[in-house]
C-alpha positions in Angstrom: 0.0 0.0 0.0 1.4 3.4 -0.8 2.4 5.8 1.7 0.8 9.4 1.1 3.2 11.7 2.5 1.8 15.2 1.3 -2.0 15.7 1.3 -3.6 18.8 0.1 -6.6 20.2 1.5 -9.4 20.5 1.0 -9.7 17.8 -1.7 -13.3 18.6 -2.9 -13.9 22.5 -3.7 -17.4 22.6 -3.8 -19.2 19.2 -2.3 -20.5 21.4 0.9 -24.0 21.8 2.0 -25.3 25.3 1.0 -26.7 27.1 3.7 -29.9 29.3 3.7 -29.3 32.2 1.8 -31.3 34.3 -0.5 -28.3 33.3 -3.4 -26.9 30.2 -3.9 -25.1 30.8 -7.2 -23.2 33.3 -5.2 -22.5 31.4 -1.9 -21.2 28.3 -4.0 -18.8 30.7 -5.8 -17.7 31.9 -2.8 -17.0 28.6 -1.0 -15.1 27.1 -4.2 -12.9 30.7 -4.1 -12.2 29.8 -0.5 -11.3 26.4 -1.2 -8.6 27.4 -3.9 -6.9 29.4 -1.8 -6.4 26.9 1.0 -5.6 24.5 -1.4 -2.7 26.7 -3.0 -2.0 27.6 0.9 -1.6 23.7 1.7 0.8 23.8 -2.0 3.0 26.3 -1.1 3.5 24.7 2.4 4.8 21.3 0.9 6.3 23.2 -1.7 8.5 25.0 0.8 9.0 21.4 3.3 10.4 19.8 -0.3 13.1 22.6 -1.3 13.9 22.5 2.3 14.3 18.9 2.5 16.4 19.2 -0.2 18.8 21.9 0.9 19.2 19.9 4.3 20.5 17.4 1.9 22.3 19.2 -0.5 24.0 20.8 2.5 25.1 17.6 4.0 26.3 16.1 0.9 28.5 19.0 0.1 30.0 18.7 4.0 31.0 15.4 3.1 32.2 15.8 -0.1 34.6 18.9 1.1 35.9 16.3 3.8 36.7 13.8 1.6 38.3 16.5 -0.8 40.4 17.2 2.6 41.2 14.0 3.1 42.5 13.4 -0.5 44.9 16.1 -0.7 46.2 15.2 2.9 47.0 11.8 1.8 48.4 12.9 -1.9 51.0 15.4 -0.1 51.7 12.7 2.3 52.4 10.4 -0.5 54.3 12.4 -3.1 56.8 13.0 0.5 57.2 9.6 1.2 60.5 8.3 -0.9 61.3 4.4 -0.4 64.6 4.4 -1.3 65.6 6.9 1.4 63.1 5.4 4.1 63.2 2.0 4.8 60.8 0.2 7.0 62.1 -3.3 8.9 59.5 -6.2 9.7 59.6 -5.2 13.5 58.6 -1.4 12.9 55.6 -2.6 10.8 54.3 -5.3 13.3 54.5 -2.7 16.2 52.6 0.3 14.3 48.9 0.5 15.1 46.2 -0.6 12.8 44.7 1.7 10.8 41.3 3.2 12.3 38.8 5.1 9.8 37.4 7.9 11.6 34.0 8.1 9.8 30.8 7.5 11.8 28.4 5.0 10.2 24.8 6.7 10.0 22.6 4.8 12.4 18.9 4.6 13.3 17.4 5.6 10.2 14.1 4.7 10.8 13.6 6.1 13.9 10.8 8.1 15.3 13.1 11.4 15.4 13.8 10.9 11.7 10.4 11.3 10.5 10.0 13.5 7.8 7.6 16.5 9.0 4.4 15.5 6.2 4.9 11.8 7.8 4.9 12.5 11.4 1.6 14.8 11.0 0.1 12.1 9.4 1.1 9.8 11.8 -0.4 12.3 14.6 -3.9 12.4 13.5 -4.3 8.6 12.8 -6.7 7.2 15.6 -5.2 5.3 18.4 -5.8 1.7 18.8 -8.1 0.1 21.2 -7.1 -0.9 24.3 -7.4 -4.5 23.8 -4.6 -5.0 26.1 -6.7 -5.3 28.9 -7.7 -8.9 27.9 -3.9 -9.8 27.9 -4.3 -10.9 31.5 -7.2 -13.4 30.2 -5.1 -15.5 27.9 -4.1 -18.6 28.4 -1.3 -18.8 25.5 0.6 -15.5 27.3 0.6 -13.2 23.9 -0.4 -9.3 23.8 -4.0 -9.3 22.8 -3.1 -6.2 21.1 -0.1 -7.9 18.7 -4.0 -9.5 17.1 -4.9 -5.9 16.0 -1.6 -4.2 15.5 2.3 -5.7 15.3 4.8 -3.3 14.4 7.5 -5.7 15.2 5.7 -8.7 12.9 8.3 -7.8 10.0 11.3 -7.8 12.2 10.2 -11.1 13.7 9.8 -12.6 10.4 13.0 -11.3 9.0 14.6 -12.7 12.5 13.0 -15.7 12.6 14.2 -16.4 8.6 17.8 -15.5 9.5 18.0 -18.1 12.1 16.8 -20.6 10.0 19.3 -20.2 7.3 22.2 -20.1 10.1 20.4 -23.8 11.1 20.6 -24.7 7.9 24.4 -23.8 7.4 25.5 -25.7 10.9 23.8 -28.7 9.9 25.3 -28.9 6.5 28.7 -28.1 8.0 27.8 -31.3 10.8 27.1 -33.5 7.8 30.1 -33.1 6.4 32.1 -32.9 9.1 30.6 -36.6 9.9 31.2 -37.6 6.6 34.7 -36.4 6.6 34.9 -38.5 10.2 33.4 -41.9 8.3 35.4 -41.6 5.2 39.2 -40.2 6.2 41.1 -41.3 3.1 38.2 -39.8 0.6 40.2 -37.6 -0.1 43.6 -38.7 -0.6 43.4 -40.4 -4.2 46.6 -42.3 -5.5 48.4 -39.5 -8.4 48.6 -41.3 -11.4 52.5 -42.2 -12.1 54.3 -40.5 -14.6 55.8 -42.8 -17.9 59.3 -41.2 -18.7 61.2 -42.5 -21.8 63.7 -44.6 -19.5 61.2 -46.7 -18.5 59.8 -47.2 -21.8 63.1 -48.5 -23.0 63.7 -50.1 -20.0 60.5 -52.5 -21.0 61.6 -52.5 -24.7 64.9 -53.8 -23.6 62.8 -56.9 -22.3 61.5 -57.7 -25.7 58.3 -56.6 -27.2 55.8 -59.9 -26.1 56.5 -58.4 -22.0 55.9 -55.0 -22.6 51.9 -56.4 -24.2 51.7 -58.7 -20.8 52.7 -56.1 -18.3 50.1 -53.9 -20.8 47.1 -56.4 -20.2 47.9 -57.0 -16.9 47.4 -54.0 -14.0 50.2 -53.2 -11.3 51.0 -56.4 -9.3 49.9 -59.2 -11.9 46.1 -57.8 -11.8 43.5 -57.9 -14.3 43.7 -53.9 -16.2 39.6 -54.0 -15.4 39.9 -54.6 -11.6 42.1 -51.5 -11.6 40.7 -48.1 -10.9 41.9 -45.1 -12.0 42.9 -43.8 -8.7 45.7 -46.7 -8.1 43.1 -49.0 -6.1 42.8 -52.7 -6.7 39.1 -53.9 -6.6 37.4 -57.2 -5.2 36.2 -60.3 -7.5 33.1 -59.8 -5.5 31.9 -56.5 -6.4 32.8 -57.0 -10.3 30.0 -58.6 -12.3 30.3 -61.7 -15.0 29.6 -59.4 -17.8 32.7 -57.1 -17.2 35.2 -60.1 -18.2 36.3 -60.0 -21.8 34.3 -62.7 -24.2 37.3 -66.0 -24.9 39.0 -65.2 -28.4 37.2 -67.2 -30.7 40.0 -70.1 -32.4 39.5 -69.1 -35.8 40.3 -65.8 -35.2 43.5 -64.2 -36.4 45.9 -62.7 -34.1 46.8 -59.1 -34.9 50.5 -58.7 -35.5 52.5 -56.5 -32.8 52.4 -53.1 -33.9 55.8 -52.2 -34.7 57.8 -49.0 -33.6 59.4 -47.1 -36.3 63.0 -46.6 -36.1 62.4 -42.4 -36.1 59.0 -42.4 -33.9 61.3 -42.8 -30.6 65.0 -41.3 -29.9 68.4 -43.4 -29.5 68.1 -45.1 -25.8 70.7 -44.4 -23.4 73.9 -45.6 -23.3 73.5 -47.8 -20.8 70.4 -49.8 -22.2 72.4 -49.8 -26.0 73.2 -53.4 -27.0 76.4 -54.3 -27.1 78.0 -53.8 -30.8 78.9 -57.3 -32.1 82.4 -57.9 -32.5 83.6 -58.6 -36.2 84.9 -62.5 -36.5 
């Protein structure tokens, strides 16, 4: 519901009862005379509450802005004099200065009964008071204010209070949970790194002869099947893996793909120490 702050009166300029008198023409011109001049009365009232509303503002926005003017050349002289090559300033001396303390006051209790505008608190003065329905307080058995049923001006605080709460519930039980997850499960986070293949131990496998490097290939670390393997490093149970994950049996008539073979440029010379030895001429 909008909040009228400026009324003028008198809305109507000529719904009046006419009183008895010889001419009515006249007497309603009159009245409706009357009326526009209150009404341009009750005008120029609000008119001069709103330009001085708005000096009081204008005025305190210019004290603030010549402070902070202040305040920025006080800190631009005090910069362009501070040289750090000449001054130098040791870990001690900066742990033993104070802590920088703004000096600005934070603008409080905005919505206070003081801070009323003028239009707003007259309003507020000829609204009608509520009943006293506090007297049936003492007759409840629950222990509310009889009157909180009529009026509540704190019902929006209480809401906005009671939602607060909630959502700081809310944020402690999550944190709980997974603090008791955390408590259940200790190494959930500390996954295996994957190991890193360098070049010697590639040779060092092709040094072997090509039919181990495809048996070490099938088989995971430790002689294990590759699908029992996870990728973290962990080594799972028959139990959990199902039939279907096993390979089908190669079929007997099926050919057997040749070893793929390594070209001479795809890899660099080994090391010296895995080079064959250089047969010796006869």
């Amino acid at each position: 519901m909008p909040l009228v702050t400026r009324n003028i009166e008198p809305r109507h300029l000529c719904r009046q009862t006419l009183p008895s008198v010889r001419s009515e023409l006249e007497c309603m011109t009159n009245i409706t005379l009357a009326n526009v001049i209150r009404q341009l009365g009750s005008l120029s009232k609000f008119a001069e509450d709103i330009f001085g509303e708005l000096f009081t503002q204008a005025n305190t926005f210019a004290s603030r802005v010549s402070i902070l003017v202040e305040r920025v050349d006080r800190l631009q002289v005090k910069v362009t004099q501070l040289d750090p090559k000449e001054e130098e300033v040791s870990l001690q001396g900066i742990n033993t200065r104070k802590a920088f303390k703004s000096s600005t006051t934070q603008d409080q209790k905005l919505f206070d009964r003081d801070s009323l505008p003028v239009p707003v608190l007259e309003t507020y003065r000829t609204c009608n008071t509520p009943p006293p329905l506090n007297i049936l307080s003492p007759y409840r058995d629950d222990g509310k204010e009889a009157l909180k049923f009529y009026t509540d001006p704190s019902y929006f605080f209480d809401l906005w209070k009671e939602k607060m709460l909630q959502d700081t519930k809310d944020i402690m039980k999550e944190k709980r949970k997974h603090r008791k997850e955390k408590k259940e499960n200790p190494n959930r986070g500390n996954v295996n790194p994957r190991k890193i293949k360098t070049r010697k131990e590639e040779w060092e496998k092709l040094k072997m002869g090509q039919e181990f490097v495809e048996s070490k290939d099938k088989h995971g670390p430790a002689g294990y099947p590759s699908n029992m393997v996870y990728q973290n490093g962990s080594i799972g149970s028959n139990e959990s893996m199902d039939v279907n994950c096993y390979p089908p049996p190669p079929q007997t008539d099926s050919i057997v793909p040749p070893p793929p073979s390594f070209p001479d440029d795809s890899l660099p010379p080994p090391p010296v120490e895995f080079r064959l030895p250089a047969p010796q001429g006869g």
